[in-house]
C-alpha positions in Angstrom: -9.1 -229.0 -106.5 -7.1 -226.0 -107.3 -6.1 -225.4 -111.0 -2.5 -225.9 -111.1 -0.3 -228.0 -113.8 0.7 -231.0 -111.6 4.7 -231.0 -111.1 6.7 -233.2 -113.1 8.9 -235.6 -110.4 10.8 -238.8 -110.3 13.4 -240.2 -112.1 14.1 -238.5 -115.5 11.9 -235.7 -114.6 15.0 -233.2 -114.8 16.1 -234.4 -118.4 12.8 -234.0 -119.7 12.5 -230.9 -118.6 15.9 -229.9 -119.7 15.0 -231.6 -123.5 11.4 -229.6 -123.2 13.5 -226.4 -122.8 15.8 -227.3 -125.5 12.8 -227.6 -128.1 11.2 -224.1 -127.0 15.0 -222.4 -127.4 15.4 -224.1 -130.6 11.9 -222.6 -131.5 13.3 -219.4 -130.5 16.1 -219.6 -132.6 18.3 -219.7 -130.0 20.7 -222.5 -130.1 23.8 -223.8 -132.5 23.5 -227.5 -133.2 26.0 -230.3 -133.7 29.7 -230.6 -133.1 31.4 -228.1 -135.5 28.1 -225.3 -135.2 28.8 -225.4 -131.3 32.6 -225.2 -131.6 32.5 -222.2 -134.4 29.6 -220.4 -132.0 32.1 -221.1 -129.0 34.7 -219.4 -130.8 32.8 -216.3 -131.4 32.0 -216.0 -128.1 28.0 -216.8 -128.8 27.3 -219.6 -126.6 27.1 -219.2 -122.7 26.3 -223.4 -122.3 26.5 -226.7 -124.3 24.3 -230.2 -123.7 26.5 -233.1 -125.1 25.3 -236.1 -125.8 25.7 -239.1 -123.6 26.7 -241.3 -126.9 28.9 -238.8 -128.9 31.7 -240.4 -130.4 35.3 -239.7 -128.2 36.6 -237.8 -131.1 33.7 -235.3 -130.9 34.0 -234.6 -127.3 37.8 -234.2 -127.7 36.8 -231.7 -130.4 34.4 -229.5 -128.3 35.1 -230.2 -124.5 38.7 -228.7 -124.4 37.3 -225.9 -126.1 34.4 -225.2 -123.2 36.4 -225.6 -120.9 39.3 -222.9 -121.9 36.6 -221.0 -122.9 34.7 -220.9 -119.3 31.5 -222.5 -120.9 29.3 -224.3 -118.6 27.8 -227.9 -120.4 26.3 -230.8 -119.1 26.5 -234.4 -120.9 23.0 -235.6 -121.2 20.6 -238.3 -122.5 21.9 -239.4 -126.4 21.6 -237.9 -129.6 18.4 -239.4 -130.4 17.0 -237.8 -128.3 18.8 -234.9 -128.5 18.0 -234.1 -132.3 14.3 -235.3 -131.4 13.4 -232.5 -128.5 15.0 -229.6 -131.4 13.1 -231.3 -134.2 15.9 -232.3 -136.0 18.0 -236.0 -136.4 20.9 -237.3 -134.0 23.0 -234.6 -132.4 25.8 -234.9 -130.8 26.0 -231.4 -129.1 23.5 -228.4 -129.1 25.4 -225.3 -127.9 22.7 -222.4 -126.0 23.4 -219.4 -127.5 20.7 -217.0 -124.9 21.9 -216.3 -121.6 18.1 -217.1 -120.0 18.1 -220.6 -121.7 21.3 -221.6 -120.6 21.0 -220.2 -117.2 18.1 -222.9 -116.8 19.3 -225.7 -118.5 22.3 -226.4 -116.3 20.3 -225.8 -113.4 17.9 -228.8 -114.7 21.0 -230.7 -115.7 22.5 -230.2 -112.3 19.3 -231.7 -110.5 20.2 -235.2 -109.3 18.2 -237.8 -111.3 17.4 -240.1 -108.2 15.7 -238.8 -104.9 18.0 -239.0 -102.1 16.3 -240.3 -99.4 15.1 -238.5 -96.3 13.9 -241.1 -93.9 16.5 -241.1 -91.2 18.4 -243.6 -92.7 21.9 -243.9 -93.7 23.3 -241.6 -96.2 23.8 -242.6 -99.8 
């Protein structure tokens, strides 16, 4: 048996990774948490991605999603804010905006990842 970390796979896999990450770049000082932090970082021209929370209230998301968009800011909406403020060691949050190019770079390729295999037996297409 070789001595290798086994792989993290199946459903949900991704979006722990992806709260994992956020918990070592909140450990590295590099992210701006909650609504009005990520929309005053955005502004400055600090963050290059944003996770949003699955349950944020409408009025948040119309606050910061206009503003990642005209910006050019990639983000991904993900898990809740539970969650969220649990994997940066803090209460609910509603956004957490990643202010180092590396971290962000990763996070939206782990909140790209599709959360269900697709299947590869022949069969019909999803």
């Amino acid at each position: 048996m070789e001595g290798r970390a086994p792989q993290e796979s199946g459903p949900g896999a991704p979006e722990r990774a992806l709260l994992s990450l956020l918990g070592l770049a909140a450990r590295a000082r590099a992210l701006a948490m909650g609504t009005d932090m990520v929309r005053g970082a955005a502004r400055d021209g600090k963050v290059a991605a944003a996770v949003l929370a699955g349950d944020a209230s409408p009025t948040q998301a119309r606050k910061l999603v206009p503003l990642l968009q005209a910006r050019g800011i990639p983000f991904a909406v993900c898990s809740n804010q539970a969650e969220l403020g649990a994997a940066v060691g803090k209460g609910p949050v509603s956004a957490i905006g990643i202010t180092d190019p590396g971290f962000a770079r990763r996070a939206m390729e782990l909140a790209a990842v599709p959360s269900l295999p697709q299947d590869r037996g022949g069969g019909e297409p999803y």
